[in-house]
Structure formats: C-alpha cells, structure tokens
C-alpha positions as CSV (number, residue, x, y, z in Angstrom):
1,X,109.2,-85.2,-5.4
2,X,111.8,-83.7,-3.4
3,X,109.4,-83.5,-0.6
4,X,109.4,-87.5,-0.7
5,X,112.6,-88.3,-0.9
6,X,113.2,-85.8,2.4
7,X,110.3,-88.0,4.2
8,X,112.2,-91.2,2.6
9,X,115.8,-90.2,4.5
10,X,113.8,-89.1,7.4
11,X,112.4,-92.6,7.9
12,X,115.5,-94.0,6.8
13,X,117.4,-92.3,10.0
14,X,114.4,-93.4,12.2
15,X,115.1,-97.2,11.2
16,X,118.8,-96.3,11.8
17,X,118.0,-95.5,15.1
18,X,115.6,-97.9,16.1
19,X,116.8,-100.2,18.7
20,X,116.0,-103.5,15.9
21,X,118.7,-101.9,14.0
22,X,121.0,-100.9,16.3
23,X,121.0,-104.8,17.7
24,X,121.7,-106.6,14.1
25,X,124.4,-104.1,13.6
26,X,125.7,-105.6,16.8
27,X,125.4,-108.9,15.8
28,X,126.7,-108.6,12.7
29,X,129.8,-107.4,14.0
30,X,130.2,-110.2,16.5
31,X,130.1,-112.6,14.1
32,X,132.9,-110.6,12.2
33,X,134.7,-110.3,15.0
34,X,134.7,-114.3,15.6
35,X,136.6,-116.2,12.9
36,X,134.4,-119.5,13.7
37,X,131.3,-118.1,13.6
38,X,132.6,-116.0,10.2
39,X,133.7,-118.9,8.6
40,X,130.4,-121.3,8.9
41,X,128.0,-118.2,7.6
42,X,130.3,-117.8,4.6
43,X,130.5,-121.7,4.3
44,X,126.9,-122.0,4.4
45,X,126.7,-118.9,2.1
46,X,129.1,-120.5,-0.7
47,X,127.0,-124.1,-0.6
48,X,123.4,-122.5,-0.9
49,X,124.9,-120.3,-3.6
50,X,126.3,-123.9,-5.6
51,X,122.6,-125.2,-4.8
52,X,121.0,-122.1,-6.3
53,X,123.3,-122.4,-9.6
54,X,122.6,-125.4,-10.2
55,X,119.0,-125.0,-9.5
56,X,119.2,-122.3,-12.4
57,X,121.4,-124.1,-14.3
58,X,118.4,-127.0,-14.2
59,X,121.3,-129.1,-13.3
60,X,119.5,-132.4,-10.3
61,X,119.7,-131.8,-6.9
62,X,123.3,-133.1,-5.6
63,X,123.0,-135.5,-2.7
64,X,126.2,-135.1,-1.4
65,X,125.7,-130.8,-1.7
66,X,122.4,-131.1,-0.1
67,X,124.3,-133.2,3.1
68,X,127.1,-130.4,3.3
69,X,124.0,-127.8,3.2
70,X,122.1,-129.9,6.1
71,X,125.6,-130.3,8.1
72,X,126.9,-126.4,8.1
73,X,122.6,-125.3,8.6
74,X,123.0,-127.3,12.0
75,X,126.3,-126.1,12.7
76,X,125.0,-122.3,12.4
77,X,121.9,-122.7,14.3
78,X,124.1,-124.1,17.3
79,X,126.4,-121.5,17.0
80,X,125.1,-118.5,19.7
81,X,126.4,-115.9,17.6
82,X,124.6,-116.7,14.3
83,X,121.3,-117.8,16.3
84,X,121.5,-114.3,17.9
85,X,122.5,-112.6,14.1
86,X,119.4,-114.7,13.0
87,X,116.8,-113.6,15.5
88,X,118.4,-109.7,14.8
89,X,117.7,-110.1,11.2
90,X,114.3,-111.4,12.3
91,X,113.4,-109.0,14.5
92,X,114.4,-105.8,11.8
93,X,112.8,-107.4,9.0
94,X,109.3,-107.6,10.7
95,X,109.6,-104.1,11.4
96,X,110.6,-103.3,8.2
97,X,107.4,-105.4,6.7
98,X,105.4,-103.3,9.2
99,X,107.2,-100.1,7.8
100,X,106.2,-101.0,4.1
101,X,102.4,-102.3,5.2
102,X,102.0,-98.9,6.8
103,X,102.8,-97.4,3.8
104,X,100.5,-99.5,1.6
105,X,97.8,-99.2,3.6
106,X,98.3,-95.3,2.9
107,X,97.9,-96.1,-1.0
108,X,94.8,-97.7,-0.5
109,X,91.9,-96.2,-2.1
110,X,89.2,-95.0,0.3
111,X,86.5,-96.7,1.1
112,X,83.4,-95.2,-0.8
113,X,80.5,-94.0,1.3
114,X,77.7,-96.4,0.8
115,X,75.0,-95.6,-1.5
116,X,71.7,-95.4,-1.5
117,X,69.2,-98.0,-2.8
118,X,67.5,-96.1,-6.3
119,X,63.8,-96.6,-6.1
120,X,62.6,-98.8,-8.9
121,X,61.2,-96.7,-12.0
C-alpha cells in the first residue's frame, strides 16, 4: 500500500510540474489580482449556486435568475482574463482525464488468448 501512495505523490508532483498546471496557477492568480475580473467569477459563482438550490430545492426555474445568469456568463467570456482561466482549466483537466484513462486502462483485464475450436464428440 505504501508503495501506492509513494507512486500517487510521485504523480502528483509530476502534474505539479507540468506546464498545464503551472499555466492555470497563473491564471488563477491573474484573475485574483484583478478586482473586475474577481468580482464577475464570484458573481457568476453566487447566481449558479441560487440556480442549483433551487434546482434541489424543486423550487421552478426563475426567469429573472436565469437572465442575471445569461448576463454575468457573457460578461466572463468577454473578459480576457477568465477566457484565459477557462482554456487553463481546460487544458489541465484533459490531461488530468488522460492521467485517470491511463490508469484504467491499466485495470483492465487482459485480453484472453483465443481458444481453440473443440472438435465435435
């Protein structure tokens, strides 16, 4: 087990390092180092999460939610520095999803050697 979790770090310093990584950090930062840019994501963050609640809550959609929603998504996709923190985020997941189909393909049973037709009795 221990063996694991050593392999586990290991590859969790390689993603560290990787360059995907290295350039979401960096975008995340500029976005907390720009109030504007800070403000919309936590905006948008603080609608979605009302949508979601009332989603769970089985409460109907709210028109005038949905339009604040629409109005701060097209806000944040003009704004460079969330496009760029999107496309980071982007980028590191798919390598993460690579990562983890890597590894699943490494649980995979193997494939059996065919057999050999059995002569009828």
């Amino acid at each position: 087990m221990e063996e694991i979790l050593e392999q586990a770090a290991r590859l969790g310093r390689s993603l560290r390092d990787h360059e995907s990584f290295r350039v979401l950090r960096a975008a995340e930062q500029a976005v907390l180092d720009a109030p504007e840019s800070r403000n919309l994501a936590d905006a948008l963050g603080r609608v979605q999460g009302e949508r979601r609640e009332a989603a769970e809550a089985g409460r109907p959609p709210d028109p005038a939610l949905d339009g604040r929603i629409e109005k701060l998504a097209a806000a944040s996709a003009a704004d460079p520095l969330l496009r760029d923190l999107w496309r980071a985020q982007q980028e590191f997941q798919a390598l993460v999803n690579r990562v983890s189909a890597t590894m699943l393909a490494e649980l995979a049973p193997p494939a059996s050697p065919p057999t050999a037709p059995r002569a009828p009795a």
